[in-house]
C-alpha positions in Angstrom: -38.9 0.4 -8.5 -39.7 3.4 -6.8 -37.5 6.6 -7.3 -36.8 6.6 -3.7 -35.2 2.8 -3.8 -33.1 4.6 -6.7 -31.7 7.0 -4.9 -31.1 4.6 -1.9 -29.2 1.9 -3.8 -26.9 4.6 -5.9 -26.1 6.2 -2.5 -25.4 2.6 -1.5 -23.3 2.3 -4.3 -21.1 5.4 -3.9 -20.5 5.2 -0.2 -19.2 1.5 -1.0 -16.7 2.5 -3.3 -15.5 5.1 -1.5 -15.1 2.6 1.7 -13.0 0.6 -0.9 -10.5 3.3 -1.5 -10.3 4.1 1.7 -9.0 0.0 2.3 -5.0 -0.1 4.1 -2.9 -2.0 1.4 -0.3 -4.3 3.1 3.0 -3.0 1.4 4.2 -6.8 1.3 1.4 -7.6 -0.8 2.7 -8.3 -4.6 0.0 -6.3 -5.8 0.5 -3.3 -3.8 4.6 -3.6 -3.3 6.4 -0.8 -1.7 9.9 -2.1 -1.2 11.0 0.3 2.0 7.9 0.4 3.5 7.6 -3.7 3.6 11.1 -3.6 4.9 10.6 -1.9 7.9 6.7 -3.4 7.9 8.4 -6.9 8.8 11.2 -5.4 10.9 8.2 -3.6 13.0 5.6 -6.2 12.7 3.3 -3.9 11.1 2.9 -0.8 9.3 1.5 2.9 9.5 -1.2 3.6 7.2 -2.4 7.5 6.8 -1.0 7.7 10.3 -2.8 4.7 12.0 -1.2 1.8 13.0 -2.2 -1.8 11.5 -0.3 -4.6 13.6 0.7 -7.6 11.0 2.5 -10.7 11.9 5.0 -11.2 9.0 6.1 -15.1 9.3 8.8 -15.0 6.9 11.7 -12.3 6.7 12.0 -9.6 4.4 13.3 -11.3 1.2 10.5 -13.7 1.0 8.0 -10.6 0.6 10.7 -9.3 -2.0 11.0 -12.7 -4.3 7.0 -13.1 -4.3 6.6 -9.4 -5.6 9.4 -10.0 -8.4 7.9 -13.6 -9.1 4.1 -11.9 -9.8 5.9 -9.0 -11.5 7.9 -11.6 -13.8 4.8 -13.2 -14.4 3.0 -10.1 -16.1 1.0 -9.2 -12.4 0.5 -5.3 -12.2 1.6 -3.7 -9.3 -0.6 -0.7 -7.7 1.6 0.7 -5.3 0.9 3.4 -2.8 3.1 6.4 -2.7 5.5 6.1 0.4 3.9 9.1 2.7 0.6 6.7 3.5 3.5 4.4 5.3 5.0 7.8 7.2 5.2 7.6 10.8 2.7 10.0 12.0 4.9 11.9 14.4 7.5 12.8 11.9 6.8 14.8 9.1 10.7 14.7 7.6 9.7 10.9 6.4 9.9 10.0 3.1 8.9 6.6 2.0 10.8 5.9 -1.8 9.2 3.5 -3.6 9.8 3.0 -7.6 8.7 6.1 -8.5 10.3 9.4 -8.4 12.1 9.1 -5.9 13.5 5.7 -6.9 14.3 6.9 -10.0 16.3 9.7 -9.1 18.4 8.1 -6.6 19.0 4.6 -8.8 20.3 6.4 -11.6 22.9 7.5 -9.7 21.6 11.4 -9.7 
């Protein structure tokens, strides 16, 4: 191969897996559960991601979302979950999105 090819296909490489961290994450998604965000995702039909809007059609309600994230959770599934602010209206900055991380933590144990 010539070195030219190897430069090619490990520029290839790089700009793909930075494409795939740049991919939306549905918040109703076991895997990537964020309990407020996928609240208001099915209430809205959608969901703000880095400030743009991705339109979703939820066909169940809210709880569904809820009972499959506990049932993959219960059955040893990791969850990756985006911090809240990549769910944050774009227009207002005073948004916080909790999740179960700090600021879950702090406000369930009653501080």
């Amino acid at each position: 191969m010539k070195k030219s090819s190897k430069v090619t296909l490990t520029l290839v490489a790089a700009l793909s897996v930075a494409a795939c961290n740049r991919q939306r994450r549905d918040p109703c998604q076991p895997a990537t559960f964020n309990q407020q965000a996928c609240q208001q995702a099915v209430h809205d039909g959608g969901y703000y991601w880095n400030g743009s809007w991705s339109p979703l059609q939820y066909h169940y309600p809210y709880p569904y979302y809820y009972d499959s994230y506990r049932s993959y959770v219960d059955n040893g599934g990791h969850v990756n979950a985006e911090p809240g602010k990549v769910y944050g209206h774009p227009g207002d900055p005073a948004v916080t999105r909790g999740g179960f991380g700090e600021t879950g933590a702090g406000h369930g144990a009653g501080e």
